[in-house]
C-alpha positions as CSV (number, residue, x, y, z in Angstrom):
1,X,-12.0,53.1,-127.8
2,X,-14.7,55.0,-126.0
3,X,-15.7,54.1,-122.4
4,X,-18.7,55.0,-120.4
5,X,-17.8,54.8,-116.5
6,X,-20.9,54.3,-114.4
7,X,-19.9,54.4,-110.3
8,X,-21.7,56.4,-107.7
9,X,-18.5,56.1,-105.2
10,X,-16.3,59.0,-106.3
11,X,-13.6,57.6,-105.2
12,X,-13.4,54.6,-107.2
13,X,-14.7,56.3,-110.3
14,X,-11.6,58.2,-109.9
15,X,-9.2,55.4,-109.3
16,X,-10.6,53.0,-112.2
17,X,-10.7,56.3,-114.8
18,X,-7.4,57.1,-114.2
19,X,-6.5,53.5,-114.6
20,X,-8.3,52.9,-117.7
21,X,-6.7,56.7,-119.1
22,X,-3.5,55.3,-118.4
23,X,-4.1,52.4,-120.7
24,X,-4.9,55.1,-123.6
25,X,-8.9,54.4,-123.3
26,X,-11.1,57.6,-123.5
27,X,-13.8,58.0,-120.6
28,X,-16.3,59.6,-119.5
29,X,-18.2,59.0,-115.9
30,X,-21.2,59.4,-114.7
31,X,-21.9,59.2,-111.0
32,X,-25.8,58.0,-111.5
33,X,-28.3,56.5,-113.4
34,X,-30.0,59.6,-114.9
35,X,-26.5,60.8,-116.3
36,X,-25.3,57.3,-117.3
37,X,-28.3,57.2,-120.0
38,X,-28.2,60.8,-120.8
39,X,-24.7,60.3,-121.9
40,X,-25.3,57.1,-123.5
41,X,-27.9,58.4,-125.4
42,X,-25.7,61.3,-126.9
43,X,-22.4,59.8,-127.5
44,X,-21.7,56.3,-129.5
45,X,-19.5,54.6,-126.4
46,X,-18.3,51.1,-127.5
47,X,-18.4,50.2,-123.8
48,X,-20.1,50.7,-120.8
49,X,-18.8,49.8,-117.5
50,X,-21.9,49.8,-115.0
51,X,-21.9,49.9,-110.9
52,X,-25.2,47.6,-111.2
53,X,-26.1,49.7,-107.5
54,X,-27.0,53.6,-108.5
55,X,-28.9,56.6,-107.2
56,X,-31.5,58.2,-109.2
57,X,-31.7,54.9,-112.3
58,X,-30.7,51.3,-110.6
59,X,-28.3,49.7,-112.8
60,X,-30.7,47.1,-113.3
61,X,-32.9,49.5,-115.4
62,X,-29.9,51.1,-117.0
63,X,-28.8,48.0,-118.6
64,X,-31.7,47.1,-120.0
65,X,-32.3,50.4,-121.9
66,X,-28.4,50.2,-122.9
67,X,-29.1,46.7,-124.0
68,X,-33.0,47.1,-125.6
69,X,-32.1,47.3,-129.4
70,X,-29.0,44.7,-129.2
71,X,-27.1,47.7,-131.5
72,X,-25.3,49.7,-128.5
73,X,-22.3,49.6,-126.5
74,X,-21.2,46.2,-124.7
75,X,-21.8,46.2,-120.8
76,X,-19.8,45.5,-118.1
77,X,-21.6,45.4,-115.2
78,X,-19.6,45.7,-111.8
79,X,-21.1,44.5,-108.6
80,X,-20.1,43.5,-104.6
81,X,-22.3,41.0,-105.2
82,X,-20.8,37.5,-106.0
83,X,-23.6,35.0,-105.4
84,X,-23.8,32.9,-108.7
85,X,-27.8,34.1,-108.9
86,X,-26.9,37.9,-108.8
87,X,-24.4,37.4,-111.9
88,X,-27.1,35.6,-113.7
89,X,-29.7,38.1,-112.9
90,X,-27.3,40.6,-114.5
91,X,-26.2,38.4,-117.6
92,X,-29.9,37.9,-118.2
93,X,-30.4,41.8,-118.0
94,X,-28.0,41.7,-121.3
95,X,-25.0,42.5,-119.9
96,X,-22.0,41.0,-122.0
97,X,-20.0,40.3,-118.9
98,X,-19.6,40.2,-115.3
99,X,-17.0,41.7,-112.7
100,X,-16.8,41.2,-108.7
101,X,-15.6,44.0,-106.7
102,X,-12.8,44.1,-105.4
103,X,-10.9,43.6,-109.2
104,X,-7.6,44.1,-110.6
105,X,-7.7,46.8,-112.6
106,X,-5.1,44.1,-115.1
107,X,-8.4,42.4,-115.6
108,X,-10.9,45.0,-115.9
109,X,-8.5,46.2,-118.7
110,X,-8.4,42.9,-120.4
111,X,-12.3,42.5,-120.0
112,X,-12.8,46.3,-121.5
113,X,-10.5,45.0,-124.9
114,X,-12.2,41.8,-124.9
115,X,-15.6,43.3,-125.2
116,X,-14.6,45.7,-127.7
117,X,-13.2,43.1,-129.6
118,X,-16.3,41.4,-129.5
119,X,-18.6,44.4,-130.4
120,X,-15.6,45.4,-133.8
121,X,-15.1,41.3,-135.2
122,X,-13.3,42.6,-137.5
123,X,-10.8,44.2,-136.1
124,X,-7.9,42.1,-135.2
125,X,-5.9,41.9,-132.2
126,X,-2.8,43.2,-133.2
127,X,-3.2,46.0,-135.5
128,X,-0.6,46.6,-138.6
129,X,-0.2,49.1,-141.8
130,X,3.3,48.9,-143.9
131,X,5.7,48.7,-141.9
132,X,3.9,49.8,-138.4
133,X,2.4,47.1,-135.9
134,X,-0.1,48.0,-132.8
135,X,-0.5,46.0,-130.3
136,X,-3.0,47.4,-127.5
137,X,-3.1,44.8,-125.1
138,X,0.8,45.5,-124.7
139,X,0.6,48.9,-125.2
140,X,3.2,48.6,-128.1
141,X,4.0,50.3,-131.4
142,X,6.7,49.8,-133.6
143,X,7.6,50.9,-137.6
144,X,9.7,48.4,-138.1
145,X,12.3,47.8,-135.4
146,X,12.0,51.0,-134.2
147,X,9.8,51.7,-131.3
148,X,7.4,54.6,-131.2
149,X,7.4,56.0,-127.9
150,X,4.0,57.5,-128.1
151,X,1.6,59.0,-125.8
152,X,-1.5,57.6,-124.9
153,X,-3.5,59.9,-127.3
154,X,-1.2,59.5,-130.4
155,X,-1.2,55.8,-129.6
156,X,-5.0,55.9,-129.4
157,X,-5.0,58.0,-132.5
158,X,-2.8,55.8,-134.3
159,X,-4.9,53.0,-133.4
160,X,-8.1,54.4,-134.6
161,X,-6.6,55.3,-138.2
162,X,-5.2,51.6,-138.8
163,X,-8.6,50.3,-137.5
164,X,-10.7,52.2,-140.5
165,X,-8.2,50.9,-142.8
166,X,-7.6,53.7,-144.9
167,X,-10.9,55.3,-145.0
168,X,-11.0,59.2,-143.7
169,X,-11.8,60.3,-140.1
170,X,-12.4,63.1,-139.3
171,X,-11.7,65.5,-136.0
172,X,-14.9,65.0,-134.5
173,X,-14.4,61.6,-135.0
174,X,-11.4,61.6,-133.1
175,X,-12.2,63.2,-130.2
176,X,-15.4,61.4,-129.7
177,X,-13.2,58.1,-129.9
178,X,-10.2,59.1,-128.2
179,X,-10.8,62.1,-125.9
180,X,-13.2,62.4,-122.9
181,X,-16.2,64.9,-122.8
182,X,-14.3,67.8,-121.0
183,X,-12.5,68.7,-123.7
184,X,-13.0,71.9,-125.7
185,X,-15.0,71.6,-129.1
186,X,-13.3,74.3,-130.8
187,X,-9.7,72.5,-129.4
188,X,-7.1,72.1,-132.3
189,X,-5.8,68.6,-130.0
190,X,-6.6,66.7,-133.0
191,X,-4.6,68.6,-135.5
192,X,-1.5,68.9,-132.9
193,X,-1.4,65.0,-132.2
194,X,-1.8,64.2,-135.6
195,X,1.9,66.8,-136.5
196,X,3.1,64.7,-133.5
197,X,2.8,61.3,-134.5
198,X,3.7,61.9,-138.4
199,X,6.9,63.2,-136.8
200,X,7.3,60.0,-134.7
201,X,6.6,57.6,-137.6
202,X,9.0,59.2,-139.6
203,X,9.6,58.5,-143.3
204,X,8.1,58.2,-145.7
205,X,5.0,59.9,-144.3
206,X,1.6,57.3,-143.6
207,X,-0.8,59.5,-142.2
208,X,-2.6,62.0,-144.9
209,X,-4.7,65.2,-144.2
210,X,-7.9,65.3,-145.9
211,X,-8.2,68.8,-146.4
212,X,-12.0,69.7,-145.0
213,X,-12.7,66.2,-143.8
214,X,-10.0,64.7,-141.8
215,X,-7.3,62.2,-141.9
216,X,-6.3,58.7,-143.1
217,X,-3.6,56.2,-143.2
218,X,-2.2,56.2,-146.9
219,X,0.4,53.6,-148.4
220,X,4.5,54.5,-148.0
């Protein structure tokens, strides 16, 4: 999952993307309006989470764009503002959902999966191939009894493979999907998680290279 932060106090940003990182969600953050649509507009983010009070683009407006052809990422829009008319002003914008500062970031986590599961209806809670089970709201992954141990970004990656049931990702795929926008085009992270995890699921292998196109889960 791909996340689009959107909070002018740096701060926070910090806090919440370290948070969400931690939780093996990719993000990127944008400290304004301008920079939240121009990243929206070149990267497919599954969801935005959106300070509705910016510099530059008010949330407000930013919302609507994100929300104008009902094909783009879910919003959450974040807001000190509780009064029951300010969160219908934003539901009515097209946000998906709603969140109060202060928040836990427990439930800004469970909101993020929640929307995501919304936006992918076919993609079920707990995720499974052979023997293997994924569970991202624990944070678990087992083949068989056996538990994985993985990092965030093989977990991610892991994920992302059992979600496109069988069919081929490729690298760029992956790192839009899994890694934030700092990192290095020309990086071979991709092909160094992917040795990782096939040595943490063991045998027999599940994950195949697709020579010149990517990778995909196969059948033991």
């Amino acid at each position: 999952m791909r996340v689009l932060l959107v909070e002018d106090d740096l701060a926070l940003a910090d806090v919440v993307a370290r948070g969400l990182r931690r939780e093996a969600i990719a993000v990127d953050v944008a400290y304004d309006g301008h920079e939240a649509l121009e990243k929206a507009r070149a990267l497919p983010y599954d969801v935005v989470v959106l300070d509705r009070w910016l510099p530059g683009v008010h949330g407000d407006a930013v919302c609507r764009e994100l929300c104008a052809t009902g094909a783009g990422p879910r919003v959450l829009m974040l807001s000190a503002a509780s009064l029951v008319q300010d969160r219908v002003v934003g539901l009515s914008l097209g946000a998906d959902d709603y969140l109060v500062k202060p928040f836990a970031m427990a439930e800004l986590v469970a909101r993020i999966r929640a929307l995501d599961r919304r936006r992918q209806r076919a993609r079920p809670v707990t995720l499974h191939w052979a023997d293997v089970c994924v569970d991202p709201a624990r944070r678990s992954a087992t083949r068989g009894e056996r538990d994985l141990h993985l990092t965030n970004r093989e977990f991610a990656v892991l994920e992302e493979l059992i979600a496109a049931g069988g069919d081929v990702l490729s690298a760029e795929m992956l790192m839009e999907r899994v890694w934030d926008d700092g990192l290095d085009p020309f990086s071979n992270i991709v092909r160094v998680t992917i040795l990782t995890l096939r040595r943490k699921l063991g045998e027999p292998p599940l994950v195949e290279t697709v020579v010149g196109a990517g990778y995909r889960m196969v059948e033991p």
